[in-house]
N, C-alpha and C positions, 0 to 999 in steps of 0.2 A: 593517658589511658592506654590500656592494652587491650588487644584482641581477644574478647570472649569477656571485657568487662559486661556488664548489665546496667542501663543506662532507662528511668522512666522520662519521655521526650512528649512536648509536644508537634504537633504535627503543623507544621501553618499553611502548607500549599502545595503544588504537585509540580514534579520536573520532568524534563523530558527522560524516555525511557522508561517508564510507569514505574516510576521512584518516586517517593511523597518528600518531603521537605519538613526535618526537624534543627533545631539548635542546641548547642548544648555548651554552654560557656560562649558564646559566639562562636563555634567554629559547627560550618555546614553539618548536618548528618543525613544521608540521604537512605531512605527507610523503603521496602515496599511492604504491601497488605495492607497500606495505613486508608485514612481517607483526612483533608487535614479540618479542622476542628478535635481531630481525638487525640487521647490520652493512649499512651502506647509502651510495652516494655520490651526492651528488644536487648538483641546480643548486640554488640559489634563484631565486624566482619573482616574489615580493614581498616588501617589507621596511619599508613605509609604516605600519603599526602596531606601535603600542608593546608590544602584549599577546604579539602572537606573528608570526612568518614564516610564509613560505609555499616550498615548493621540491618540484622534480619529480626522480623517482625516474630514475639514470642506470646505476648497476649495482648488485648485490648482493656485498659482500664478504662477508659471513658470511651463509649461509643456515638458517632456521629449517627444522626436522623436517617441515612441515606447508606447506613451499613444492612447488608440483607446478608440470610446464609448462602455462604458461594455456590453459584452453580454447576460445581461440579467439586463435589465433595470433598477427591482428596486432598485438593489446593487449597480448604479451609484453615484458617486459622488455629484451627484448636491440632491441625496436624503438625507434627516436629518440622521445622522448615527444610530440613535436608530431604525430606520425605514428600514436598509441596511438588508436581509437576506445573512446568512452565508451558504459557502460551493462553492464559487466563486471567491477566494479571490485573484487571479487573472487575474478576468477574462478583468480587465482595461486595460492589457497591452498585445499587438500582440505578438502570440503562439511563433515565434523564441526567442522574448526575453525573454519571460517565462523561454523557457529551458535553454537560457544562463542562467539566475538568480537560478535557482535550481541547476544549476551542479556548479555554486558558493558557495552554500548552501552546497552541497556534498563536493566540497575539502576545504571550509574552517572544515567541522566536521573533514575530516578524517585527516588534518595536523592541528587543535588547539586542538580537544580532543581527537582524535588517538596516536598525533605525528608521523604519518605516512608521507611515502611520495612516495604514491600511485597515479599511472594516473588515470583519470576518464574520463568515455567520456557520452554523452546524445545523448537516438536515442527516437524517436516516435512509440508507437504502431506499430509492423509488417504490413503488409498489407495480407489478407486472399484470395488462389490462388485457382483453383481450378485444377483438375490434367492434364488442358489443358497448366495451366498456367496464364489464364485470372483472372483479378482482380475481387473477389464476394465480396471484402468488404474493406475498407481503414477508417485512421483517415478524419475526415475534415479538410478544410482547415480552419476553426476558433477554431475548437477544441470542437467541439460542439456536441450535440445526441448521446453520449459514455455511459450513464449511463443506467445497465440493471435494476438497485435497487436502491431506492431511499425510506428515510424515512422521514415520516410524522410526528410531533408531535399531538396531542390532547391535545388541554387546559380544562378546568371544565367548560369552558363556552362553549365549543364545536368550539370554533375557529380551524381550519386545518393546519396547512401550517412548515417550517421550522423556526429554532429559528433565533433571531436577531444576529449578529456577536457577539462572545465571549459574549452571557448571555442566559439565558434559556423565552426569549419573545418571543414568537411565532409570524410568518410577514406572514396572510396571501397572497397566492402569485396566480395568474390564468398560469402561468407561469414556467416553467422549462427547460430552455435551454440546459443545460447539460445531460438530459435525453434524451433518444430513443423518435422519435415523437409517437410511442404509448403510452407510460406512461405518454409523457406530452399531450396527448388525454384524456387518463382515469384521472387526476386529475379534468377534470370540475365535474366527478360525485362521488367525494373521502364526505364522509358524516361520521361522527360518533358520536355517543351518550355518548359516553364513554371514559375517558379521557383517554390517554396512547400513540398508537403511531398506527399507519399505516404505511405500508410496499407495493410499489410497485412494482410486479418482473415481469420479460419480459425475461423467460428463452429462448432456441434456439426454442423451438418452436412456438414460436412470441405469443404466448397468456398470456394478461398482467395478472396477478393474483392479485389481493386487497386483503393483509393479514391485518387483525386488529390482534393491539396487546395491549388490556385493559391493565393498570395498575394491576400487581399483578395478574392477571388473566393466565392460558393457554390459547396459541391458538391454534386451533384443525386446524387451515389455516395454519399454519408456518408449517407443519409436512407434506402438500401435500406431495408427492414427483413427482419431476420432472426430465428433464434431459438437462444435459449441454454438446454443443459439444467443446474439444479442442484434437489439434493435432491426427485430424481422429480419434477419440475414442469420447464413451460417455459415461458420468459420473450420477449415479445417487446421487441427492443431495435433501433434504426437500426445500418447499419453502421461509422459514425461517433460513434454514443453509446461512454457507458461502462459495460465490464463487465469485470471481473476480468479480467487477463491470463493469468495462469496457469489453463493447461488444469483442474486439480482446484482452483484458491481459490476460487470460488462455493459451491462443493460443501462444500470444509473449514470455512469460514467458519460457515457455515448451522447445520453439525452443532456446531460448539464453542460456537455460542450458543444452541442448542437443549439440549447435553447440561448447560450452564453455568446456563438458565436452571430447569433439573430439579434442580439439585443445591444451589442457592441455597433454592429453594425450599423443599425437603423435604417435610413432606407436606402445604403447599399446590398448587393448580395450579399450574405454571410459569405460565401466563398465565390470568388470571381472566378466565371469560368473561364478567363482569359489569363487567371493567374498562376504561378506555378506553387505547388503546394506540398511541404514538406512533412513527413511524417518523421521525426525523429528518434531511436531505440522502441524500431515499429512495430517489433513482434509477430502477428500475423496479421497484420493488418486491419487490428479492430478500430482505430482512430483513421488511418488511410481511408476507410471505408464512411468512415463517419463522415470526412471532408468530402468524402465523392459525393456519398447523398446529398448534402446539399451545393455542388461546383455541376449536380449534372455528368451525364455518359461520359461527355469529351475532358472533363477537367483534367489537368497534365497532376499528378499526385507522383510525389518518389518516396517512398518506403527505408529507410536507413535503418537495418537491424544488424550486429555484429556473428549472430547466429544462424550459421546457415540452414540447419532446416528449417528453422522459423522462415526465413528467408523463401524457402519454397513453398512454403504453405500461403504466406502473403501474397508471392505469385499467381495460386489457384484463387485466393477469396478476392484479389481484387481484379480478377478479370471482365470484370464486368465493364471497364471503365481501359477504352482506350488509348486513354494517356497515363496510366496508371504502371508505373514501376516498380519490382521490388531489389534493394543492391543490397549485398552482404559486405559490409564494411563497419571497421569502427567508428562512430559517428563523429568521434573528434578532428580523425584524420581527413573524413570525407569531407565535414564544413568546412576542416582549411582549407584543403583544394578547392574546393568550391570558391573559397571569396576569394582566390588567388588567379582562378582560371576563368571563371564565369564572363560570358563576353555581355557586350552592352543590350541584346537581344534578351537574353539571359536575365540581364538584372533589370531590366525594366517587365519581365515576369514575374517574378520574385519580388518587386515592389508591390505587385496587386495581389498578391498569395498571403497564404495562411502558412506560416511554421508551428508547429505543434513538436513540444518535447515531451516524454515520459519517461525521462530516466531512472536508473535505480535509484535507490535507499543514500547512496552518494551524491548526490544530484549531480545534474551536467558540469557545473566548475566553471571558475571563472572565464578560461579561454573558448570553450565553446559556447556560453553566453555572449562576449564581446563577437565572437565570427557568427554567428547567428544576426546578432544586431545589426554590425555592418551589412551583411544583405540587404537591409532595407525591406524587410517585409512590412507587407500592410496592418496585420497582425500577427500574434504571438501565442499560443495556446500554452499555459506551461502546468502539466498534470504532474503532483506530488506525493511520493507516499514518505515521505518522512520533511517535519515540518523547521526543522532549523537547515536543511540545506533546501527549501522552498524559500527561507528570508535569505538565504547568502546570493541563491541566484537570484532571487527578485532585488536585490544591494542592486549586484552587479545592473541587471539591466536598465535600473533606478540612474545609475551613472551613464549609460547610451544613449538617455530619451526614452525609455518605452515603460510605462507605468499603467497600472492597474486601478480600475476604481472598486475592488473589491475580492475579497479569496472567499471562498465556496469550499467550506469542509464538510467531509461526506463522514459519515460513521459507519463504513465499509469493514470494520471489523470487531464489533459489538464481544464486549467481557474482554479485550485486549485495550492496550493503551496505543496502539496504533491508527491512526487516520488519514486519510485522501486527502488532496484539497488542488481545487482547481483555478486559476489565475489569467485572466486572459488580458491580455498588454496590448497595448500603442500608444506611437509615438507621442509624445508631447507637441 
């Protein structure tokens, strides 16, 4: 078969990267826009590997139960696929069966590349209470106006807008459903002369910020600073750092590993305040913060982020707490010195402490799981947003002793095929 054959496929199940799963002679074809039950006609895209194809979705001949019109139009199916904007990729299919299809996504990573055999369960965004108890803020019920940041590309010819699904062509769009209705207000007047990228943020204080981000250039907008609230605290962040996009994920996040680290527990402290407690790729402190609230003023907490202003901003949010650190280091290089230099005072700290990791989309890797392990901490917090390098480190630390009795995936990113998922470990 060649590239731009036409190929009618069934669909049987969904892969990682919000590609759907068809066959075609036995050999893979990995489709998006599908959902799997349906009947589907698609191009092919690519055909250069032996393991599997690649082909874009051109209509639906048989439609599944759980197919709706996309939430944001021009990602629908009935548009030419070079013309679909990405970043919605499933927004086709109604929100319960989203999250079924992602917590399928989750055990199949963590029992085919873990070999694990771990439960998982999927919840939605908390809902945010206030101290009477009343609801001030919840998901939708389509899954929609969650985005507080959103970025823009810039072409050379000054076109605006998001790239086309998997390629770098810019679709512009009048439109963004997944966004907060302020940022998708301030896109009618998004203009740049300059090619690179625009950033639109909508921190807690509801005022939308237009950061340009020239090609190659600084920007002196990315460095505002601002502030973000989660779990009754407020965090100072640039307007150009990083911070949860979804309006309630700071919030959810904090509480799942708060109520996780309570239950793990039993009736020890969730966080000893006698233990040393590690925040791993710590950003500005929202997890550092999270172990203080429950370790108490004095708890000793060290912050390890590779980004120095984030660095100085962890410094300010976690002042509250005077044992509280924040070091600008790569975290790989910092745990090796750590298990290499750590003196005996040291590690029998670190024995009653919490390690919390939140790596990027890569996860941490094998070598900073095994030097994390060796510390000997009490427990493990390990927060993931991408779920096949959640099973490779959970392998790994599967092989140290330290094991989970269950993963907690969050649907922190509703109409996208990405998901959270939180994992808290000890030893055997």
């Amino acid at each position: 078969m060649d590239v731009g054959s036409i190929l009618d496929l069934d669909i049987t199940g969904v892969a990682h990267g919000g590609v759907f799963v068809a066959r075609h002679e036995g050999r893979v074809v990995f489709v998006p826009d599908a959902i799997p039950g349906e009947r589907m006609r698609a191009r092919l895209t690519e055909t250069s590997k032996k393991s599997f194809w690649r082909a874009e979705a051109l209509e639906v001949l048989d439609a599944a139960p759980s197919r709706r019109p996309h939430v944001w139009a021009p990602a629908d199916i009935d548009v030419p696929p070079d013309e679909r904007p990405g970043g919605a990729d499933f927004g086709h299919i109604e929100l319960d069966a989203q999250r079924a299809l992602k917590l399928d996504v989750v055990r199949d990573a963590l029992a085919r590349i873990g070999r694990l055999d771990i439960p998982a369960t999927m919840s939605a965004a908390a809902p945010l209470h206030d101290d009477a108890g009343a609801v001030l803020a919840e998901e939708t019920p389509d899954g929609t106006g969650w985005r507080t940041r959103v970025s823009l590309h810039v072409g050379d010819d000054g076109r605006v807008g998001p790239y086309a699904q998997r390629s770098h062509r810019i679709i512009p769009v009048d439109s963004l459903p997944l966004a907060t209705p302020a940022l998708e207000r301030a896109l009618e007047g998004v203009r740049s002369a300059q090619p690179g990228r625009i950033d639109l943020v909508q921190p807690t204080d509801g005022r939308v910020r237009v950061v340009p981000r020239p090609a190659g250039q600084r920007s002196d907008a990315a460095r505002e600073l601002i502030l973000e609230q989660a779990a009754g605290r407020s965090f100072r962040v640039d307007a150009g750092g990083f911070w949860q996009v979804h309006r309630l994920a700071a919030h959810t996040l904090a509480g799942v590993v708060s109520q996780r680290l309570r239950e793990v527990a039993g009736d020890e402290p969730a966080v000893d305040p006698d233990g040393w407690h590690l925040d791993l790729y710590g950003g500005v402190g929202l997890f550092a913060a999270t172990l203080g609230g429950l370790g108490g003023e004095s708890a000793r907490i060290t912050s390890v982020e590779s980004d120095e202003r984030a660095t100085e901003h962890a410094g300010h949010n976690l002042a509250d707490w005077v044992g509280a650190r924040a070091e600008t280091a790569r975290v790989d290089r910092w745990v090796s010195a750590l298990r290499a230099s750590a003196t005996e005072r040291e590690r029998q700290r670190l024995a009653r402490g919490v390690v919390l990791l939140d790596p990027p989309r890569s996860g941490a890797g094998r070598q900073v799981a095994e030097d994390v392990a060796a510390l000997g901490p009490r427990t493990i917090v390990y927060v993931a947003c991408d779920p096949v390098a959640l099973a490779r480190d959970l392998a790994t630390f599967r092989e140290t002793g330290y094991v989970t009795d269950r993963v907690d995936a969050l649907d922190l990113f509703p109409n996208s095929h990405h998901v959270e998922a939180v994992a808290v470990l000890r030893h055997e």
